[in-house]
N, CA, C and O of each residue as an XYZ file, in Angstrom:
356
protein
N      14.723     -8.775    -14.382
C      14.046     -9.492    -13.321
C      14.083     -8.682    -12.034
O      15.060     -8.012    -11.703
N      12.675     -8.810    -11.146
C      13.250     -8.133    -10.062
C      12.363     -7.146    -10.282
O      11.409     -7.152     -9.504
N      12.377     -6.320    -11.082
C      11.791     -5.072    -11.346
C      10.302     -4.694    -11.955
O       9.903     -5.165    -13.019
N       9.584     -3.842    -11.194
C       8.019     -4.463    -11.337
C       7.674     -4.000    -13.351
O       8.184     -3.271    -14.202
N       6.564     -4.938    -13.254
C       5.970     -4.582    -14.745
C       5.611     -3.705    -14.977
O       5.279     -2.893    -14.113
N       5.512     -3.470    -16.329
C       4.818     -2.202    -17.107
C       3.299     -2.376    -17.674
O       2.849     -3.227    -16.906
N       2.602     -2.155    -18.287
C       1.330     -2.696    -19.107
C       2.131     -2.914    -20.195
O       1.612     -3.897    -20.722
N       3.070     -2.600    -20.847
C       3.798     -2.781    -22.336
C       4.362     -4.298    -21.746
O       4.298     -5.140    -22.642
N       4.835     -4.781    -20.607
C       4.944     -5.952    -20.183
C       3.793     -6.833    -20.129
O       3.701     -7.738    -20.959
N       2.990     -6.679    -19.323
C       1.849     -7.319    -19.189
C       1.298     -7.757    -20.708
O       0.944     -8.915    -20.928
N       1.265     -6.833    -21.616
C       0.881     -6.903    -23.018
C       1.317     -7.971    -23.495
O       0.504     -8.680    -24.087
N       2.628     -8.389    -23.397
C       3.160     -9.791    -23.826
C       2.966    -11.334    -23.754
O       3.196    -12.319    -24.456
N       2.278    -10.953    -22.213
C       1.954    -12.346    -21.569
C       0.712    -12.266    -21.876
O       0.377    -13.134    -22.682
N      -0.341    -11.365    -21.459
C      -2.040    -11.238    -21.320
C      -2.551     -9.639    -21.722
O      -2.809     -8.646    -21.042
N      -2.556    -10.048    -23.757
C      -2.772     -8.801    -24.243
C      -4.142     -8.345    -23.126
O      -4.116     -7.486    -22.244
N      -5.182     -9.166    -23.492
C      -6.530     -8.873    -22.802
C      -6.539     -7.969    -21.522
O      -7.255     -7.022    -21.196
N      -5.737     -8.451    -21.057
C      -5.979     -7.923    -19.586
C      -5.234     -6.405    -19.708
O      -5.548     -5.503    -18.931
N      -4.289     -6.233    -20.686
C      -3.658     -5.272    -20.804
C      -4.577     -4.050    -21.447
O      -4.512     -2.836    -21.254
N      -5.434     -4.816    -22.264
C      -6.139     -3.658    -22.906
C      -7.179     -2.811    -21.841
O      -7.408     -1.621    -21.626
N      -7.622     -3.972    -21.357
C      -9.059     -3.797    -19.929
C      -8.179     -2.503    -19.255
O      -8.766     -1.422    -19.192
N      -6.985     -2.581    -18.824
C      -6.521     -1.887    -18.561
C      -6.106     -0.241    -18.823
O      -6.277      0.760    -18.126
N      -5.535     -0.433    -20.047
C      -5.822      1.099    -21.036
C      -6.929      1.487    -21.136
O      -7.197      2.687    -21.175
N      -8.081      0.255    -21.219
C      -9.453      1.297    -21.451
C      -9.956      2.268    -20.359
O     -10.395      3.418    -20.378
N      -9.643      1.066    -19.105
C     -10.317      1.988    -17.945
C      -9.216      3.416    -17.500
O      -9.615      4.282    -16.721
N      -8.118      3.452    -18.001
C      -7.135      4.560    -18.127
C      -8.457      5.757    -18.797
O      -8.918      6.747    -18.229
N      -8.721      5.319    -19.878
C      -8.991      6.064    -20.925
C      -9.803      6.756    -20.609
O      -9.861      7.946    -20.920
N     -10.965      5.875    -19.609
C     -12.349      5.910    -19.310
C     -12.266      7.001    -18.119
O     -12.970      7.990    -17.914
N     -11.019      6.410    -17.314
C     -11.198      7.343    -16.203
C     -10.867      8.945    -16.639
O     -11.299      9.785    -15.850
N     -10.301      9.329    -17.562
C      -9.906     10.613    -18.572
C     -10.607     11.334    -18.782
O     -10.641     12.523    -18.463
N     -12.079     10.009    -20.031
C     -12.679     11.191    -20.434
C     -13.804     11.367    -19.779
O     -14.440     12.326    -20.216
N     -14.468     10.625    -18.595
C     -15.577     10.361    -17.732
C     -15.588     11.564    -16.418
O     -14.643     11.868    -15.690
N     -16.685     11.986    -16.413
C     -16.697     12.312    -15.344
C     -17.209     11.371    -14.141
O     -18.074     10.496    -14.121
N     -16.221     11.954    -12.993
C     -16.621     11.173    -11.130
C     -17.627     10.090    -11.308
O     -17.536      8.881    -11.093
N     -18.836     10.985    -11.854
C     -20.081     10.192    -11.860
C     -20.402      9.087    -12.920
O     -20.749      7.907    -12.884
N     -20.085     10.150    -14.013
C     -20.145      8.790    -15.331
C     -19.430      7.443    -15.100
O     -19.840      6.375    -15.554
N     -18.406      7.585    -14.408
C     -17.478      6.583    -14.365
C     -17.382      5.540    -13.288
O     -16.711      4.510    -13.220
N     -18.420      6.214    -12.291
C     -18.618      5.211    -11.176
C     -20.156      4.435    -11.820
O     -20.411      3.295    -11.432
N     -20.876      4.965    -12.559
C     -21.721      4.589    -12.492
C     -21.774      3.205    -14.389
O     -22.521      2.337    -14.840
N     -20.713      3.757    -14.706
C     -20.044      3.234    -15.754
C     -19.150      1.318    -15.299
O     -19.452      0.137    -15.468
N     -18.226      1.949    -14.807
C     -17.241      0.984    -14.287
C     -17.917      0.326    -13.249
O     -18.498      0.875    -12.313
N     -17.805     -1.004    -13.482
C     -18.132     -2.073    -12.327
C     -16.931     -3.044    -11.571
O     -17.000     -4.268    -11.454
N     -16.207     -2.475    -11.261
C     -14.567     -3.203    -10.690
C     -14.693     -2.986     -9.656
O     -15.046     -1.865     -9.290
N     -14.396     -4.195     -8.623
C     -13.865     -3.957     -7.273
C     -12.357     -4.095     -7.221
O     -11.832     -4.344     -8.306
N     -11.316     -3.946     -5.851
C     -10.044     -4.523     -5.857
C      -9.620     -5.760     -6.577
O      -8.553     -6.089     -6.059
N      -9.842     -6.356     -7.241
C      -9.453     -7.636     -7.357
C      -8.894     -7.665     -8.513
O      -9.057     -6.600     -9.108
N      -8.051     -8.760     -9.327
C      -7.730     -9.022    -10.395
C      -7.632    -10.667    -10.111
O      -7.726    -11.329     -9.077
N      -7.350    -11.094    -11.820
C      -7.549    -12.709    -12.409
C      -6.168    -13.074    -12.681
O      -5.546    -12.438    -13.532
N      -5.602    -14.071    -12.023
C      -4.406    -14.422    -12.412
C      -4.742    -15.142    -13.778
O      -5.854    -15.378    -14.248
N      -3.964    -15.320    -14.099
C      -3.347    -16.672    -16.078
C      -3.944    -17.690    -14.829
O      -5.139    -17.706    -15.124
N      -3.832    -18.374    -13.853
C      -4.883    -20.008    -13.715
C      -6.504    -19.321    -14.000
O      -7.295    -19.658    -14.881
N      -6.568    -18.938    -13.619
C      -8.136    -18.677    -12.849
C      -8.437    -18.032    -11.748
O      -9.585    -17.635    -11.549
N      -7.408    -17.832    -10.849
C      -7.578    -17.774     -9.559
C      -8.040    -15.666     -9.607
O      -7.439    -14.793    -10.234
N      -9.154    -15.532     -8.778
C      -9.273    -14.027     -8.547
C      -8.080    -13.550     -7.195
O      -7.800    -14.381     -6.331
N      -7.707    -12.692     -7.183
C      -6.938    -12.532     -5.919
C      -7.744    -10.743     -5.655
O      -8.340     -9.953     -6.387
N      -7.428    -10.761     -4.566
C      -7.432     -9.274     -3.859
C      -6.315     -8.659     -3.703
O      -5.270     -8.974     -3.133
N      -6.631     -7.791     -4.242
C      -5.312     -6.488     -4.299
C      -5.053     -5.811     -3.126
O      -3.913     -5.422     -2.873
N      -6.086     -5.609     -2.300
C      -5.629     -4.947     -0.759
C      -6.750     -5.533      0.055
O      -7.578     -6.388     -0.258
N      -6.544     -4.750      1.369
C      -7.002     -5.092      2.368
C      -8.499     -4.307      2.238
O      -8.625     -3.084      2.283
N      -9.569     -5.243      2.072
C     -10.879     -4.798      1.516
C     -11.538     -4.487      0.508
O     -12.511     -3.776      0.256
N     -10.486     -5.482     -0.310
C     -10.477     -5.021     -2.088
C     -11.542     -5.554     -2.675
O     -11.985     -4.919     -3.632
N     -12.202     -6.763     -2.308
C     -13.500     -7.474     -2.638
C     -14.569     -6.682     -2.583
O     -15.479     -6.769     -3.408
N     -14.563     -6.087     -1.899
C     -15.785     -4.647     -1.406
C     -15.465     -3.248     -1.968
O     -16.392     -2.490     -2.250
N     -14.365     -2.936     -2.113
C     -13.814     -1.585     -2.832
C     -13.879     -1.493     -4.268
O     -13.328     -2.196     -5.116
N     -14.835     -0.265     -4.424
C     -14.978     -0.252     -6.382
C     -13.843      0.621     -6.566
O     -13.319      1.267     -5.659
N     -13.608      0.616     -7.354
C     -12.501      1.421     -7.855
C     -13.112      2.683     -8.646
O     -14.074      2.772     -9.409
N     -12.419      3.385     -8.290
C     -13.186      4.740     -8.429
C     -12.417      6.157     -9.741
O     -11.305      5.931    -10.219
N     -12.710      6.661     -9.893
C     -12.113      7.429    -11.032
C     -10.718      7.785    -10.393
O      -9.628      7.410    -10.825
N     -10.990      8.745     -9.052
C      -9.779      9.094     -8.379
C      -8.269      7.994     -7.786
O      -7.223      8.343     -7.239
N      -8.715      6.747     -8.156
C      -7.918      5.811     -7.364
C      -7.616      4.931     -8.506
O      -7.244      3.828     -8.106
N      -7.654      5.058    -10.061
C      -7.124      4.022    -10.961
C      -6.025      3.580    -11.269
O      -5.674      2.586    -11.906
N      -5.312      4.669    -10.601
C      -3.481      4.948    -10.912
C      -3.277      3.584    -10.033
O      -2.632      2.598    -10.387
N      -3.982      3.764     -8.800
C      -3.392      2.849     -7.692
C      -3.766      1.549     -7.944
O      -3.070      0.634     -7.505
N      -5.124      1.249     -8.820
C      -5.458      0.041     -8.971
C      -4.888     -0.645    -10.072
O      -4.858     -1.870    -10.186
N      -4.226      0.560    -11.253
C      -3.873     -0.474    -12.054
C      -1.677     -0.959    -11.740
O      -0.815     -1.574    -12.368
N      -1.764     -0.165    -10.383
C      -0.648     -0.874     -9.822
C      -0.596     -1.576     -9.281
O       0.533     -2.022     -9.079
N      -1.330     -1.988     -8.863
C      -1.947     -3.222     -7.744
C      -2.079     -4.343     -8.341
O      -1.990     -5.437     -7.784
N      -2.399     -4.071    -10.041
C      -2.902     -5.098    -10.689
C      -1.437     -5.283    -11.534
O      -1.311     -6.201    -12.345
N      -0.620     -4.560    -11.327
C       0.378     -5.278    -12.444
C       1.285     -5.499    -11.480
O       2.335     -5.795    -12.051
N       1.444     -5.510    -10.193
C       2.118     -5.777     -9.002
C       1.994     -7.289     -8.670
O       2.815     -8.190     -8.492
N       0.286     -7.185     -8.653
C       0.077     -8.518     -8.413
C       0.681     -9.732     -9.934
O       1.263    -10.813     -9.853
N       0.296     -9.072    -10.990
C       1.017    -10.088    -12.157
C       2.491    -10.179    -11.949
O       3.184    -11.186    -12.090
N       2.852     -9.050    -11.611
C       3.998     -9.650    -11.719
C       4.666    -10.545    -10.976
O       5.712    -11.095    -11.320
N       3.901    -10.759     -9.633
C       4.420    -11.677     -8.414
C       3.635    -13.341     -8.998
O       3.674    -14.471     -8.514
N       2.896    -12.706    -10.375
C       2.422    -14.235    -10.624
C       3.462    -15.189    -11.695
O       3.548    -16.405    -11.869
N       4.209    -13.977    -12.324
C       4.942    -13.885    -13.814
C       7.062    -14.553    -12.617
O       7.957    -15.311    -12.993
N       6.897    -13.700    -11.225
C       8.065    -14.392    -10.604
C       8.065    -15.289    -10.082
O       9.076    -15.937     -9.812
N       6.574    -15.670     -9.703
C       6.706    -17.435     -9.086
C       6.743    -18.923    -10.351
O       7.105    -20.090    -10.198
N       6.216    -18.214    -11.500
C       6.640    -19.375    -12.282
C       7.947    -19.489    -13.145
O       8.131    -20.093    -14.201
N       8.711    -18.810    -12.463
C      10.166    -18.577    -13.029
C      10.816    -19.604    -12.232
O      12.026    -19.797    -12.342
């Protein structure tokens, strides 16, 4: 407890979201800049387990996520689960 998630975590609670995750890993790999912006349709945001969308940063509703910046988004996104995974504890 305490200690942020992994995707091998996330996997347990919300395979789905875990996979969305590896893919766009994958995607951002074998894609080029362009393929992948023009590929990927994500802004900042992620879906909690209710429903609820949240924003990951400050302007995240408007920010696509971009090949160069996935590292950061898919920390953002398991940052945010996990602050969803410590409030129902």
């Amino acid at each position: 407890m305490g200690e942020p998630i992994e995707l091998a975590d996330l996997d347990s609670f919300d395979a789905y979201s875990a996979q969305v995750l590896t893919d766009l890993k994958q995607h951002s790999a074998a894609l080029s800049d362009e393929e992948f912006a023009s590929t990927i349709d994500q802004n900042f945001t992620t879906v909690l387990s209710n429903g609820d969308e949240v924003v990951l940063c400050e302007g995240g509703e408007e920010r696509q996520v971009q090949k160069t910046d996935i590292d950061e988004f898919i920390s953002l996104v398991l940052k945010a689960r996990s602050a969803e995974v410590t409030e129902q504890v």
